[in-house]
N, C-alpha and C positions, 0 to 999 in steps of 0.2 A: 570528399565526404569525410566526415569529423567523426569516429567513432569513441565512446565511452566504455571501457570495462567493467560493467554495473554490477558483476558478479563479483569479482577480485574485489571491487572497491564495499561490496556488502561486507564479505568475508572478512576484511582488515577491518572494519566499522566495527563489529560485533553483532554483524547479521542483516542490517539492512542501511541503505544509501539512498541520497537521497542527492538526486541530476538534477540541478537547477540552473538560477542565475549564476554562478560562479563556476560551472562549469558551461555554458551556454552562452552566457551574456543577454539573456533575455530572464523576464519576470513575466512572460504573459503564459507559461505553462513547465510542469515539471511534471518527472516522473518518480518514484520509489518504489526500488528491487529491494525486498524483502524475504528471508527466510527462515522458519523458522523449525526447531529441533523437536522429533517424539517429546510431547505431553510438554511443551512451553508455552506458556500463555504470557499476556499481556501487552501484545502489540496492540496502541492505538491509532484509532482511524476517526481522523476528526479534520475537515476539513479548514474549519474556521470561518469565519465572517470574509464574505465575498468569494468564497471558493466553491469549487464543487470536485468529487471525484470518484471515481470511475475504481473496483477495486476486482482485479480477477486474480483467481487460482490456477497461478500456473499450473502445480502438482502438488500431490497430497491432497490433505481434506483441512480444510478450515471450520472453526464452530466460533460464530459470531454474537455476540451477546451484545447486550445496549440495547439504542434505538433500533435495531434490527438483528433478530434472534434467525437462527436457522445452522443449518449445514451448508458451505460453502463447496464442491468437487471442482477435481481440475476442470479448467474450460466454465465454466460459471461466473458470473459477475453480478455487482450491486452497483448501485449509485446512493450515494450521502453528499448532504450539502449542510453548510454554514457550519453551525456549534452542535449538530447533532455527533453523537460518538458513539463509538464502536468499540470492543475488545475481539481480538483472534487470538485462540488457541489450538494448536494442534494436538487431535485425538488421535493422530495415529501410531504406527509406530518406522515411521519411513520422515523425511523431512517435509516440510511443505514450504512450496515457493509461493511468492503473490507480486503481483505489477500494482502499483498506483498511480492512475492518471489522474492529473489534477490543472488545475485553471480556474480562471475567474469566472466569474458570474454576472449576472447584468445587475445586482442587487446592492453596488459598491464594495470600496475594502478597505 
């Protein structure tokens, strides 16, 4: 078993990583560990043309603006696909983590 350090490798990034073909050697799926600091905003969540993805709260609280407005808590998830987008901001005053699962779509790419 092949593990990745998606946290370490956030942290050196400047907060979030993104485990793909270049650490995999596959293109038919990726994930992105993300985290973000009390009251930082401007994470985008856009999956792109032939994609779709899958976006949960680890911990803390997310507020999602864009194609889909809401309050995101730990343990909670959305699904976006193609060119729709998203923005995350963190309202709290603690960190907030978030996973993204992503892959293709039946829709081409």
């Amino acid at each position: 078993m092949k593990t990745f350090g998606v946290w370490e490798a956030a942290a050196e990034a400047g907060g979030e990583y993104v485990l793909g073909v270049k650490d995999t050697g596959t293109s038919a799926c990726y994930m992105i560990f993300g985290k973000l600091m009390p009251g930082q905003e401007g994470s985008l969540i856009k999956p792109g043309r032939g994609h779709e993805e899958l976006l949960l709260c680890q911990g803390g609280e997310l507020v999602v603006s864009g194609a889909f407005e809401g309050v995101l808590r730990a343990g909670e998830a959305f699904h976006v696909v193609g060119e729709a987008e998203c923005f995350l901001r963190n309202p709290g005053d603690v960190e907030a983590v978030y996973v993204v699962a992503g892959g293709h779509s039946g829709d081409g790419h």
